[in-house]
N, C-alpha and C positions, 0 to 999 in steps of 0.2 A: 749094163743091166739088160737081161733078156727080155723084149715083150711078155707081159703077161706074168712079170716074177714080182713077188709081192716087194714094194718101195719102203715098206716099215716093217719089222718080226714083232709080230704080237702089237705090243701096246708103246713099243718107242717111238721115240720122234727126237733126229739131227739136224736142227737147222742148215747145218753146210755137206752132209754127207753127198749126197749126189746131186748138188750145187752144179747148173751147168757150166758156171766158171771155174769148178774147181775139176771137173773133168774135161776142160778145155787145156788147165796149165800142165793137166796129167798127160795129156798126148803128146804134150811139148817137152815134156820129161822136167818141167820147171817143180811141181809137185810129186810127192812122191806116189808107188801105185797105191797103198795103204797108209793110211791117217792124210791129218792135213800138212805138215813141215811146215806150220806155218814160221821159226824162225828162219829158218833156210831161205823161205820165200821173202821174207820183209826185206833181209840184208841182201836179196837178188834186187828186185825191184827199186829199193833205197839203192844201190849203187848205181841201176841200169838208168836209173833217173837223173841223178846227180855229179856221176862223176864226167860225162862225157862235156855238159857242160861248163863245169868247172875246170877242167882239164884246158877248153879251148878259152875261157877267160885267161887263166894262167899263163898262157903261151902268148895271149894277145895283149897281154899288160893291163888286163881289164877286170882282175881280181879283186887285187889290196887296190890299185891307182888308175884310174878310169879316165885320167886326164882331167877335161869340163866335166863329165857326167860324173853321178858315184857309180861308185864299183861293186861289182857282182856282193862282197864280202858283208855289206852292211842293209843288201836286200834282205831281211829274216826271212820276209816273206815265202820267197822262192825254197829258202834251206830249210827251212821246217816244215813246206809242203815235202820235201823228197826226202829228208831225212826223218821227220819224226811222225805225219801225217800219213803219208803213204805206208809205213812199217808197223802204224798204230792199226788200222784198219784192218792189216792182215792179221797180224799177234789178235786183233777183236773177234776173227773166226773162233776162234779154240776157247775164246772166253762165252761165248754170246752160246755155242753152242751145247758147251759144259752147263752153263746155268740151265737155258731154256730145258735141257734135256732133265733136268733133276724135277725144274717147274713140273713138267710135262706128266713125268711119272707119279708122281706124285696127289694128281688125281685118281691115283688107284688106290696106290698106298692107303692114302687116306680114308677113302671107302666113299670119297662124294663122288665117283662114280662107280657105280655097284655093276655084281657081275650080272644081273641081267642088261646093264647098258654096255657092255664091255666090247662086243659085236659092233656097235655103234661109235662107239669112241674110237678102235680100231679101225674102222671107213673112215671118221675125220680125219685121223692122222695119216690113212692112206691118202686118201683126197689131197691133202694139202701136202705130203711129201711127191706126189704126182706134180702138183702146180710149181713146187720146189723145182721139181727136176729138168722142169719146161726150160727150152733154147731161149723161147720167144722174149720173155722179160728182159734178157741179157741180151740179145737184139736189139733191142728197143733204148735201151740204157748205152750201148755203144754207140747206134745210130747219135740219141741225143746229144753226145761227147762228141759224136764227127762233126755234128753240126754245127754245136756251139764254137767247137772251134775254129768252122769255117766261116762260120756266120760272124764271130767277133772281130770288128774291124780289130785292126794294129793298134790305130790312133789311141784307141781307149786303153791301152797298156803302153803307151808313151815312157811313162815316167816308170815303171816297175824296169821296162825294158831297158831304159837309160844307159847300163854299165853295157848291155851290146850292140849297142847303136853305132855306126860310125861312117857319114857320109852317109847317111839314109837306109844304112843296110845293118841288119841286124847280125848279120852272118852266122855260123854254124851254131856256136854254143846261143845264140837266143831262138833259131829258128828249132831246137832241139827243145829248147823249153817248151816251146810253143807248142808244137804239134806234139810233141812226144811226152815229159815230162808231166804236163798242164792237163792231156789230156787220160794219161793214167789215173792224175789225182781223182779228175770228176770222174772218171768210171767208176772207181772203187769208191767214190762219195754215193753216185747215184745206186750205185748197185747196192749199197747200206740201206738206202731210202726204200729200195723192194725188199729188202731182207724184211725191215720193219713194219711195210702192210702183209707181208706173207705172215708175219705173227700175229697181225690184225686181225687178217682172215681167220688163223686156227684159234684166238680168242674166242672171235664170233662162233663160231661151229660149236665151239665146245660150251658158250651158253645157250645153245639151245639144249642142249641134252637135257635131261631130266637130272639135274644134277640131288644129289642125297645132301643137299646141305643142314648145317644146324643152326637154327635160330639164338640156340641159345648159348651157343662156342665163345668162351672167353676171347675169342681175337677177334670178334666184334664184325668178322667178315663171314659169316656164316661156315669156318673152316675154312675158307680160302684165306687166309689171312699168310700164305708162303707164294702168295702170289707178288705179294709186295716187293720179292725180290726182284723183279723183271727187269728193270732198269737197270738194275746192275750188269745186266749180260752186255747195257752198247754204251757201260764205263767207257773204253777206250776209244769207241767212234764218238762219244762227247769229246774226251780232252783232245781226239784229235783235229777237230772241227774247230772247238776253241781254243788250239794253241794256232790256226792257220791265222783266226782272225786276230787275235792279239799281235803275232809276230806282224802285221799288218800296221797296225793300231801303233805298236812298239816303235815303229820305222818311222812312221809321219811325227809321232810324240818327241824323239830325237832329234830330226834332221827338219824337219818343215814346224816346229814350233808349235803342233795342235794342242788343244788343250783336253785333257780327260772330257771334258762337259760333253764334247763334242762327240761324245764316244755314250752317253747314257742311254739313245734313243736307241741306237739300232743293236745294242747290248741287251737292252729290255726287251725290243723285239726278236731277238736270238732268242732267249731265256724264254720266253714266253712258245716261240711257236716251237721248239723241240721239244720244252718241255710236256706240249699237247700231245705233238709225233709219240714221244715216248709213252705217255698216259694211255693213249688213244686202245689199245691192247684192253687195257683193265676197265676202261670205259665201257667195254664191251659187256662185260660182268654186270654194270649197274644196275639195266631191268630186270637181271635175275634176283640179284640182292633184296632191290627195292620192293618188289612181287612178295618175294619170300618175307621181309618184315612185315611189311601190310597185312597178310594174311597171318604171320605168328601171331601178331599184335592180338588179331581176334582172335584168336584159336585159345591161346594163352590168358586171355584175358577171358575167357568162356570158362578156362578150368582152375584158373586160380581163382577166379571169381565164387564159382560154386565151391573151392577148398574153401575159401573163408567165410562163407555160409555156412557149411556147416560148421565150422570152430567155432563163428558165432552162436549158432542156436547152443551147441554144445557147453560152453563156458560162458556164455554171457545169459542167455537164455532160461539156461541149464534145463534144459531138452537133453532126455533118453532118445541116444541116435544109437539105431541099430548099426552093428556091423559094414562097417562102409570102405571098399578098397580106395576110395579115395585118399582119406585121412589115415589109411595107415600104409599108403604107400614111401616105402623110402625113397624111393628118387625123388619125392616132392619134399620131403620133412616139414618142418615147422613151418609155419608162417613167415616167417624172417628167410627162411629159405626159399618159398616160394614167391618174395617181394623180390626177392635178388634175383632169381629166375627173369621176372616182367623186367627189370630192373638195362638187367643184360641185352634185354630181347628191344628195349627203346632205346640202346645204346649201340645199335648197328649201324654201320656206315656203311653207304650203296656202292663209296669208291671204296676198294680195298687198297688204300694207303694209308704209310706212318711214315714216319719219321727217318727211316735207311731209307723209303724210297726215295724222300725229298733229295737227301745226302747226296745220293747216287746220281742223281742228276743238277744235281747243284754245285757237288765239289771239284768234278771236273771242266766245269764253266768255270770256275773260279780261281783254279789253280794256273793258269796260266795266265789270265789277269792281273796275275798279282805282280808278274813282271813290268807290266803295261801302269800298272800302278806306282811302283815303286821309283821310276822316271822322275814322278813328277810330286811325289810324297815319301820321304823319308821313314821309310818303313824301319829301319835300322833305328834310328833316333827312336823314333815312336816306342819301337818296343824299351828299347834299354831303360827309358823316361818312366815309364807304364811300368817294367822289373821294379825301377829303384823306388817307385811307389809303391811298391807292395811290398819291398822288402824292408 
């Protein structure tokens, strides 16, 4: 992209379009020159990750039989980082950026941001497709992965390393984990982590605008209420996060006797702090929300107030009321119309979430859990037991 060529046309916004990592694997010819390939790319990287180590267990008898140690084959750990965690993250490019892109527009569509703010909405998403397209982050994010890698002693992967251990040396297939493997995963982990405040950011910007919302919008988010879908866009960097730790969890559950209990604290604390991560977007919205009901409340309550004055002096009173566009406006109707009006308008909620958004970030924590669970609880039983009682 040339200096000075505009980074969005009009009023779009691509989370991954000119991603400087995704025009890094273009120079390398790993992506293609147009779209993203992102299957092409999962099954590159899933293999470029996985098979070289596996290849060198195999040959070293350190696979399926590891001799003392176990063997490569019953670390999950390791195989659903390179096969299903790494492939998940990339296939999440074309997901994250299909939804956000629909969110995005859809401030127009809608009409809560009006054409006089449209100029401005257009800078946001310039602004932030700019800060997109910045080196620096993905610097920063690789540097951290060099670090951690060099900084993690050995010691503390002891026991993951076990199957290529032998005589104190780890040799090819674990030193290939180590540096190469390991350190792809946290790339494409932390590089997820900026994707998610870079939506932080265009959240924020975009409540400041002067947004056209409606108080009185059945979706109870002042017409933002298709925001709730956002979450959905990093489905797949959920299940792939939490199929890493499960397949973690899964291993000690099997082989070292842990018990599920042991596993509630830092599961809650998973659930808890991504689930913020992921909020943290729509949080941004709050003060505008909250602003806007405060002031409906009164606004609303100014003019339903004087409708029902005068329906009262008029039917109860029985006061001759002259001519009044008040009481004979339709968009207000009856009284009953106009309570369900206030009605709406105290039933706003400052988060813009329901119910899919909860899902969205809940069912992929969950679903790979269930293998971690089923270890050590009879899920099979359970159900059939559960069937023949209802049937």
């Amino acid at each position: 992209m040339k200096p000075g060529q505009p980074t969005v046309p009009e009023d779009d916004f691509d989370l991954m379009r000119n991603d400087a990592l995704i025009r890094w694997q273009r120079a390398l010819r790993i992506a293609p020159r147009q779209g993203l390939g992102v299957v092409r790319r999962a099954v590159f990287f899933a293999l470029f990750a996985w098979l070289p180590l596996v290849i060198w267990a195999a040959l070293n008898q350190r696979l399926v039989d590891a001799g003392s140690g176990e063997p490569l084959l019953v670390h999950y750990g390791i195989h659903v980082r390179c096969l299903v965690a790494i492939p998940l993250f990339i296939l999440a490019e074309a997901m994250a950026a299909g939804v956000i892109r629909k969110i995005v527009r859809q401030f127009r569509l809608s009409g809560i941001v009006t054409d006089a703010q449209r100029a401005t909405f257009c800078k946001v998403l310039s602004d932030t497709a700019r800060l997109r397209d910045s080196s620096l982050p993905w610097i920063f994010v690789i540097g951290v992965a060099i670090a951690w890698t060099l900084g993690s002693p050995v010691q503390s992967d002891a026991h993951e390393m076990s199957w290529a251990a032998a005589g104190g040396d780890f040799g090819f297939g674990g030193w290939w984990f180590l540096f190469v493997a390991r350190p792809l995963f946290v790339v494409l982990a932390l590089g997820w982590l900026w994707r998610i405040v870079l939506v932080i950011v265009l959240f924020q910007r975009l409540a400041r605008l002067e947004l056209a919302l409606v108080p009185s919008h059945p979706d109870r988010t002042g017409g933002l209420g298709f925001v709730r879908k956002l979450p959905a866009a990093f489905f797949l960097v959920t299940l792939a996060i939490s199929a890493v730790l499960a397949s973690r969890w899964m291993h000690d559950v099997l082989f070292h006797d842990h018990s599920l209990a042991a596993y509630k604290l830092p599961l809650a604390a998973f659930v808890a702090l991504w689930s913020a991560l992921l909020l943290a977007p729509l949080l941004m919205l709050v003060p505008r929300l909250a602003a806007m009901k405060r002031c409906a409340l009164l606004d609303y309550g100014r003019l339903i107030g004087e409708h029902g004055r005068l329906v009262h002096r008029r039917w109860i009173l029985g006061e001759t009321i002259p001519p009044n566009e008040l009481l004979d406006a339709p968009e207000l109707g009856p009284v009953a119309d106009t309570a369900a009006i206030f009605e709406a308008i105290d039933k706003v909620r400052p988060l813009p979430v329901g119910k899919n958004t909860v899902a969205m970030m809940l069912v992929p924590v969950a679903l790979p859990m269930l293998f971690v669970v089923a270890q050590q609880i009879p899920l099979r039983e359970v159900l059939l037991k559960l069937l023949k009682t209802l049937v």
